[in-house]
N, C-alpha and C positions, 0 to 999 in steps of 0.2 A: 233583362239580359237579352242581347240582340241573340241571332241565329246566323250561322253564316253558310252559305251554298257551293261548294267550287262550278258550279254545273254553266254552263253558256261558256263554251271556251276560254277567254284568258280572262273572264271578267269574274271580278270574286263579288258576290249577292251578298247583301246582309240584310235581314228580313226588318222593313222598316215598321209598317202598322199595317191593323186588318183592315183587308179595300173596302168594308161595308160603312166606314165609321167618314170617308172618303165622300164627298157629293159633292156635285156643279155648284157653282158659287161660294161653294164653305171650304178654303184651303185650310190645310191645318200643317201649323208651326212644334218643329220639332227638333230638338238635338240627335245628332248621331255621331258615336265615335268621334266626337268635341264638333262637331261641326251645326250651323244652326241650317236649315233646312227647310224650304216652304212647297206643303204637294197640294197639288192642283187635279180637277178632275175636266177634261175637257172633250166634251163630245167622245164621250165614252174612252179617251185615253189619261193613263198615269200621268203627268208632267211634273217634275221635281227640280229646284233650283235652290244657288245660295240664299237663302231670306235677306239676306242684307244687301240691299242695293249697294251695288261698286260705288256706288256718289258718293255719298255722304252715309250711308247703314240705315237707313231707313225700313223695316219689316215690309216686306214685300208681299205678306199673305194681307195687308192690310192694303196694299194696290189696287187696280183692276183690272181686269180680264176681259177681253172683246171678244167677239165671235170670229173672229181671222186671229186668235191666240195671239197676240200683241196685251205683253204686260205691262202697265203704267203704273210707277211708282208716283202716289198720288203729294211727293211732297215736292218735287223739283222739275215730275212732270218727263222724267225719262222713261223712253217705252225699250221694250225689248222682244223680239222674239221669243215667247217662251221655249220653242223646240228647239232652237237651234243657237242662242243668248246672243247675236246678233244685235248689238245698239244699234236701234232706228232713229230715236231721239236721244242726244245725251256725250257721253263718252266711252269709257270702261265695257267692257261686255262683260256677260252675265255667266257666271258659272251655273252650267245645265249637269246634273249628275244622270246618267242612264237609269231609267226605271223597266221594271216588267212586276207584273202579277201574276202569282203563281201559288197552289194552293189555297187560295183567299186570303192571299197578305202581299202587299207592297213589298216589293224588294231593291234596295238599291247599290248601285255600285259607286260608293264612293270614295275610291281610289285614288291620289294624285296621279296625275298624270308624269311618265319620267321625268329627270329634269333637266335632261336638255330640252325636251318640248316648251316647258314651262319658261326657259331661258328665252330660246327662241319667239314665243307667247310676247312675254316684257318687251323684249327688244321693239318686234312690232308694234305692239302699243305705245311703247315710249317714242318712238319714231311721230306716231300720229300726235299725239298726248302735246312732243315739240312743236312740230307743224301750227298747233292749233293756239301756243305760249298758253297751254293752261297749268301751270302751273301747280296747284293742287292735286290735277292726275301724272305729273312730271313723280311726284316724290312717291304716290302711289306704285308708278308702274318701278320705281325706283323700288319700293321697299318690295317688290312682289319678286322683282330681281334678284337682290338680297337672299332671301326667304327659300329660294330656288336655286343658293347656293353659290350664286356668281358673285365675283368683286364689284365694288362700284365703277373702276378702272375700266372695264368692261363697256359699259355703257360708255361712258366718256371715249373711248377707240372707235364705238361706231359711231357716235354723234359726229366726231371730228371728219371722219371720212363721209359723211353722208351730205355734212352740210359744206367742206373748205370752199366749195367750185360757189356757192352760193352766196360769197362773202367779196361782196362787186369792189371793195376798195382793199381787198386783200386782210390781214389779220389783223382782230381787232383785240381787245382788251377780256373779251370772254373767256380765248383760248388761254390767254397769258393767266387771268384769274383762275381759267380751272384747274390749271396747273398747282398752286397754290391752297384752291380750294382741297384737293384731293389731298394733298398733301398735311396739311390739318386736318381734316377728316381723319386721316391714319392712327393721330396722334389722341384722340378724344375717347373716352371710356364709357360714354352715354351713348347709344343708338339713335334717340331722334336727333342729334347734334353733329350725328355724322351723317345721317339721311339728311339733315339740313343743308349740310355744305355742298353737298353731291348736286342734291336738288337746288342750289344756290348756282353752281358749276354749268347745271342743263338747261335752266329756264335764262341765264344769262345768254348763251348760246342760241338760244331758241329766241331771245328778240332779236339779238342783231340781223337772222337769217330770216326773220317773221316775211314771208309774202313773198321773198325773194326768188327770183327764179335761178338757175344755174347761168354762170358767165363760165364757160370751157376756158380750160388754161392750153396753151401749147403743148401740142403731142409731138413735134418732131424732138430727133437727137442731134446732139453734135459731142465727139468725142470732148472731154471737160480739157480746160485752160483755165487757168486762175486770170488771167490773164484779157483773154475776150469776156470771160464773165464780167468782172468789172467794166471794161468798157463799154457793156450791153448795158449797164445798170448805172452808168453814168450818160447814159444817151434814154436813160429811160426806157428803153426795150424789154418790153417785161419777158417776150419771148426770148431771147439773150442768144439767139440763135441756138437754143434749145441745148445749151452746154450743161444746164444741172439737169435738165431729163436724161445728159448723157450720161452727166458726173451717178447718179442712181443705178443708170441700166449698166452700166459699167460695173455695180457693182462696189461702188464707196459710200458712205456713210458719213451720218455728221462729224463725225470727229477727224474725218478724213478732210472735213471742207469748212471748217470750225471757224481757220485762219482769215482763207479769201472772203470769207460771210461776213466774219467780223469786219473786215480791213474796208469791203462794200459797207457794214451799217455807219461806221464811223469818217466814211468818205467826205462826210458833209455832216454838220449840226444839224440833222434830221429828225423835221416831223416831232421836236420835241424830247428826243431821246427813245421815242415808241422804237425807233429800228431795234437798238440793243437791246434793250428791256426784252422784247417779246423775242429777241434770238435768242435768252437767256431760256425764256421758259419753253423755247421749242426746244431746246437743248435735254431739258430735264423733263420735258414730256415725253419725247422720244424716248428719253433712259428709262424712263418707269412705263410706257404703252406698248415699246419696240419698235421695231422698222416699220408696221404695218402702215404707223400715221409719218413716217420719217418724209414720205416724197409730199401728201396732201399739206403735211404742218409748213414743208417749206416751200411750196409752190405757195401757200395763201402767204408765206413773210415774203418772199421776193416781190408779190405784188403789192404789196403796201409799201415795200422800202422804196421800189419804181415807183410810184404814186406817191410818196412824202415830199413835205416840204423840204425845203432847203436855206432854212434860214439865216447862214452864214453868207447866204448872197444879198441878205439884205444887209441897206448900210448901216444900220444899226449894231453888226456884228461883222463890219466887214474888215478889223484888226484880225479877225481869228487865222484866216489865210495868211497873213502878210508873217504872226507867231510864229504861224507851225514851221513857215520855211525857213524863220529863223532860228528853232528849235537845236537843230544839231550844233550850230555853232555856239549858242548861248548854253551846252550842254558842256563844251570842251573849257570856260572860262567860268570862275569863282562864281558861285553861286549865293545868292539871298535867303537865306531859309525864312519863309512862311507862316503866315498865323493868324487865326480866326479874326482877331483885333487889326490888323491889317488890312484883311477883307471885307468886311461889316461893312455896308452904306456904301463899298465905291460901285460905279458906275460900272458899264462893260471895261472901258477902256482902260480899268484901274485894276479889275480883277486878271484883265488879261495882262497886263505889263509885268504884277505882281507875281505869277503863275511865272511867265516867261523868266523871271529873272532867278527863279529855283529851278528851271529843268538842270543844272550840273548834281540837286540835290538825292536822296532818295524819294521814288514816287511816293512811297505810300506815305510818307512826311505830308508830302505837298497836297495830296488824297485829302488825310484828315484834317488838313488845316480847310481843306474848298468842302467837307461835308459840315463841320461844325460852324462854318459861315451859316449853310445854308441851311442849315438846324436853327441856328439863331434867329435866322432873316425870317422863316415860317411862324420861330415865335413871336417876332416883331411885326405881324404883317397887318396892317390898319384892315378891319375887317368890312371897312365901312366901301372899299372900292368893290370888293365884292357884292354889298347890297346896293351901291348907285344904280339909278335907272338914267343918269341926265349923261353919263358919261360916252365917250365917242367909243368905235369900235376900239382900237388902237388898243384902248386903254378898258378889256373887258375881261378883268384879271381876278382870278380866285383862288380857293385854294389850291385846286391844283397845280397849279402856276409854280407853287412851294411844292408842296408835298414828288413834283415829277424830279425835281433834282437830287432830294432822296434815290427814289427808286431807281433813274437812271446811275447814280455813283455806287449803289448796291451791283448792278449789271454789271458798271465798269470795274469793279476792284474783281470781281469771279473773272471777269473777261481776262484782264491783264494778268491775273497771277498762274495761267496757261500759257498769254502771249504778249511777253511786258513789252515788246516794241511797239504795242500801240499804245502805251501810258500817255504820249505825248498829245496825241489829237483827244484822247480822252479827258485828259486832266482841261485841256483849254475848251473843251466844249464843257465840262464840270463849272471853268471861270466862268464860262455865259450863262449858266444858270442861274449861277448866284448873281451876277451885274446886273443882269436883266430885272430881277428883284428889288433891286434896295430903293428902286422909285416907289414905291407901293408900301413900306416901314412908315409905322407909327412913330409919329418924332416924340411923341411924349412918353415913349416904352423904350425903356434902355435896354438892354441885352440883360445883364444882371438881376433885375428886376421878374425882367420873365421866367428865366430860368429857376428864382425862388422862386414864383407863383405855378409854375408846370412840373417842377423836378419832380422826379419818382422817385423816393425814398424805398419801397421795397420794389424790386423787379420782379419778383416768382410773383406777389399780389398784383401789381400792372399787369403781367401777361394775361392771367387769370382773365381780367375784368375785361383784358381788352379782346379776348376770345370769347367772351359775353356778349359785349357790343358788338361784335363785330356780327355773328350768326343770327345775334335777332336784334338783325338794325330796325325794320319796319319802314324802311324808306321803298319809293314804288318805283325808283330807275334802278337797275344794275349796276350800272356805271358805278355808283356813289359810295355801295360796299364792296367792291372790285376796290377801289382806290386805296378805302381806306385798311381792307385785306392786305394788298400786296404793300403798301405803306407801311402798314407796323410787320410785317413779316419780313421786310427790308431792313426796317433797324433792329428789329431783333437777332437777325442773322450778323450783321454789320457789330453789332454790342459783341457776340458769342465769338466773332472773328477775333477781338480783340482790338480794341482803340485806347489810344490815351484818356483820362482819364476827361478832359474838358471836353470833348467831342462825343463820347459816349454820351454822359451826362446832358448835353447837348440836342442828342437826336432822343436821345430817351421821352424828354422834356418836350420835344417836338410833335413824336408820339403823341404823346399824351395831349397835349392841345387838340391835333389834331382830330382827336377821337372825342374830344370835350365838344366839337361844337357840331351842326348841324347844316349841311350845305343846301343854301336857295339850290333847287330843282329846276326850276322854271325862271325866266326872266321876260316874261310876257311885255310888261309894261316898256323895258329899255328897249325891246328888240322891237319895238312898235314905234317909238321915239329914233330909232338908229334910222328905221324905213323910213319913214319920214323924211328925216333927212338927206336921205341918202336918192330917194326917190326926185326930191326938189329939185336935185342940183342935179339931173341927169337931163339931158338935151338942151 
C-alpha cells in the first residue's frame, strides 16, 4: 500500500520505494497507481520516468544511461534527456514524473498534468509528429489527444489552419477526405477504427504539405461583389481584388456566398469536377469545425479553382459551351426524356445532344439517367488501359477517370437542391463525364453482365465490408484510400437520397467493383517510355 504526502505545495508525494534498494546502474521497474515507472540513480540524484519508451514500449530500465544523463532506449536507439524527457534522438518525449527523497524513501508525484496542458502537450506534438509524415506518432499524439479529453475535430481545426497557406496549388484531396474521414469515424463503435480514420485524415494532410514551405495568400480587402469575384476567377486572379477577404471581414459566411462559389466552380468543366467536390466538403467542414477554418478552407479552394483546368476549352469538349447557351431555349420546347441505355458507349458529342434535348424535363430524371450511365461505364471499364505502359499520354486513363464522375454527381445533386439554377451547366458537365469514358469500355462486357457479376445483394453487409476495406487498405499513397473513401461514401449517400431502382443498383454495383480491385500506384515503366518520347521529338 502506497503512502501519500500533501507536503511540497501543490504537489501530492506518494511514497514510491526505500532509496537504499536504489544504486547507480541498477534502475528498478515499478508499478504505481496503474502506472509503470522506471527510477534511476544518477550522480547522487533520484530520476524517475515512464518505463515505456513513447516509440514503440520498450522498458526503458533496460536502456542506458550516460554520464551527461541522456537515456537510450537500446532497441530503436532513441535517446532522451532523463531530467527533463526532451527527445534528442527519436520523436515523442518522455514523461519525467518529479521525484524527491525524504525520510529514506523515494517519493513521487505522479499526477496528470491538467488537461488543457495535456491538450495543448498533443497539439504540439502532433504539429511536429506532421512535419515529419511520421505516421505512427500522428495516431499516437492523436490517441494522447483523445485520452485528454479532446475531440478528434480538434486536431483536424488546427492541422487545417496550420498547413492551408502551405498548399502551393491550393486544396487538394486531403482536406476533402478528411472531411469524410471524420465523419465515419463518428459513426464507428471500435476506438482503434476511429483513431484510424483521424489518423488516415492527418497523415493524408501531412504528405501533401510534407517539406512545403508557406506560399502567403492575399491580405488586402475589397468590399464583396458577386460579380468582380467571378470575373477575378475567370481572369485567374487568385487575388480577386481581395473581394472574399472582404466577403469574410465583412462578416458573411459560407452560406452567405454558397451561390457565387458554386456558380465560379461550375464556370467551366473544371480540373475534373475537384472545384465542386471539394466546395462540397468545405461546405460541411466549416459546418462541423466553425468559422475558425471558414476563411483558410476557402482561400486554399479559390486557389486551386484559379489554378484548375479548364477542359471544356479543349476541342474535345468544345459542344459543352455551344449546349449551355442553348439550354434555355431547348428548356421552353418538348422535351426527350433520358436513359442509362441511351447513354452507354456515346461519345461526348452524343451524351451532350442527348442531355440537351431533356433540359424542358425534370433534372433529377436527367441526373439519374447521367449517374447510372456512368455506374455502368466504371463497370465496363477494360482494366487493361489502366495497366498499359505502351500507351500515349492522352490516353493515361484509370480508375479514377470513372470513379470522379461519381463523386462529382454526388456534389452536383447536394449543390442543385439548395440552387437548382445551376442543374443545367451541371448536368452537361455530368454528360462529359460519362462521353469522355465510353472510349476505354470493354467491348466484350455488356452492362448486364456486369451488373450480375458486382450487384450487392445485401447493402447493410456491403457497407460493413466496405468500411473494412476501406480503413485498413494497406496501400502506401493516400491518394488511393481517399478515392475509394469518398467513392462509396458518394454512393451511399446517393442510394439513402433515394434513386430509381436501375441506377441505385447501378452505382451500388459500381461500388463494389470499385473496392474489389487494387489500383497500380506507380507507373514507372510508361512514364519512362512517355519521356522518351516525348523528349525525342523536342527541338
Amino acid at each position: 500500500m502506497t503512502e501519500e504526502s500533501p507536503t511540497s505545495g501543490t504537489a501530492r508525494w506518494t511514497r514510491a520505494e526505500e532509496v537504499n534498494r536504489l544504486l547507480p546502474g541498477r534502475p528498478i521497474a515499478m508499478k504505481l497507481q496503474g502506472k509503470h515507472i522506471a527510477l534511476f540513480l544518477h550522480e547522487g540524484e533520484v530520476l524517475a520516468c515512464n518505463n515505456r519508451c513513447p516509440h514503440e514500449g520498450y522498458p526503458l530500465v533496460e536502456g542506458t544511461l550516460d554520464t551527461n544523463c541522456v537515456l537510450t532506449c537500446n532497441w530503436h536507439n532513441w535517446k532522451f534527456d532523463l531530467k527533463t524527457g526532451a527527445t534528442l534522438y527519436g520523436g515523442d518525449t518522455l514523461r519525467i514524473y518529479p521525484a524527491k527523497v525524504e525520510a529514506g524513501a523515494v517519493w513521487l508525484d505522479t499526477r496528470e498534468p491538467p488537461a488543457v496542458e495535456r491538450i495543448e502537450e498533443a497539439l504540439r506534438q502532433l504539429a511536429r509528429a506532421m512535419d515529419e509524415y511520421d505516421t505512427p506518432r500522428i495516431a499516437r499524439e492523436l490517441a494522447r489527444l483523445g485520452k485528454a479529453g479532446a475531440p478528434p475535430a480538434l486536431a483536424l481545426k488546427h492541422a487545417i489552419r496550420a498547413t492551408h497557406a502551405r498548399l502551393r496549388d491550393g486544396m487538394t484531396h486531403a482536406y476533402a477526405a478528411a472531411e469524410v474521414w471524420l465523419r465515419l469515424a463518428s459513426t464507428l463503435p471500435d476506438a482503434a477504427e476511429r483513431l484510424a480514420c483521424t489518423t488516415e485524415a492527418l497523415a493524408h494532410i501531412a504528405y501533401d504539405t510534407l517539406r512545403e514551405r508557406e506560399y502567403p495568400f492575399y491580405a488586402g480587402t475589397a468590399a464583396w461583389d458577386a460579380g468582380r469575384f467571378a470575373a477575378a476567377v475567370e481572369a485567374q486572379d487568385e487575388d480577386g481584388g481581395g473581394t472574399l477577404n472582404g466577403a469574410l471581414t465583412q462578416g458573411l459566411h459560407f452560406a452567405d456566398l454558397e451561390l457565387p462559389l458554386a456558380g465560379a466552380a461550375l464556370a467551366h468543366y473544371n480540373d475534373f469536377g475537384h472545384s465542386l467536390i471539394y466546395l462540397m466538403h468545405v461546405r460541411r467542414l466549416v459546418g462541423e469545425l466553425g468559422a475558425e477554418v471558414e476563411r483558410p478552407l476557402l482561400l486554399a479552394w479559390l486557389r486551386s479553382l484559379v489554378y484548375a483546368t479548364r477542359e471544356d476549352l479543349l476541342p474535345d469538349f468544345a459542344g459543352y459551351a455551344e449546349a449551355l447557351a442553348a439550354w434555355p431555349a431547348r428548356a421552353q420546347a418538348p422535351g426527350t426524356p433520358l436513359s442509362a441505355d441511351a447513354l452507354e458507349g456515346q461519345p461526348v458529342r452524343g451524351t451532350i445532344d442527348r442531355t440537351l434535348a431533356a433540359a424542358a424535363l425534370e433534372p433529377f430524371d436527367t441526373y439519374c439517367a447521367l449517374m447510372e450511365a456512368a455506374a455502368r461505364h466504371l463497370l465496363r471499364f477494360d482494366e487493361r488501359h489502366a495497366l498499359r505502359t505502351d500507351n500515349s499520354v492522352a490516353d493515361n486513363v484509370g480508375w479514377l477517370d470513372f470513379s470522379h464522375a461519381l463523386t462529382f454527381g454526388h456534389a452536383l445533386r447536394e449543390q442543385c437542391a439548395r440552387h437548382p439554377r445551376l442543374w443545367p451547366q451541371g448536368l452537361l458537365q455530368l454528360a462529359l463525364f460519362v462521353g469522355r469514358n465510353s472510349g476505354y469500355l470493354d467491348p466484350d462486357t455488356a452492362a448486364p453482365a456486369a451488373l450480375r457479376e458486382w450487384a450487392v445483394a445485401d447493402e447493410a453487409a456491403f457497407h460493413q465490408s466496405a468500411i473494412a476495406a476501406i480503413i485498413d487498405h494497406g496501400t502506401g499513397l493516400p491518394i488511393f484510400p481517399a478515392h475509394w473513401l469518398k467513392t462509396w461514401s458518394a454512393v451511399r449517400e446517393e442510394v439513402a437520397a433515394g434513386l430509381p431502382p436501375g441506377a441505385r443498383a447501378a452505382l451500388l454495383a459500381a461500388a463494389n467493383r470499385l473496392l474489389g480491385v487494387r489500383f497500380k500506384q506507380r507507373h514507372t515503366l510508361r512514364t519512362a517510355r512517355q519521356a522518351l518520347e516525348f523528349v525525342g521529338k523536342e527541338g
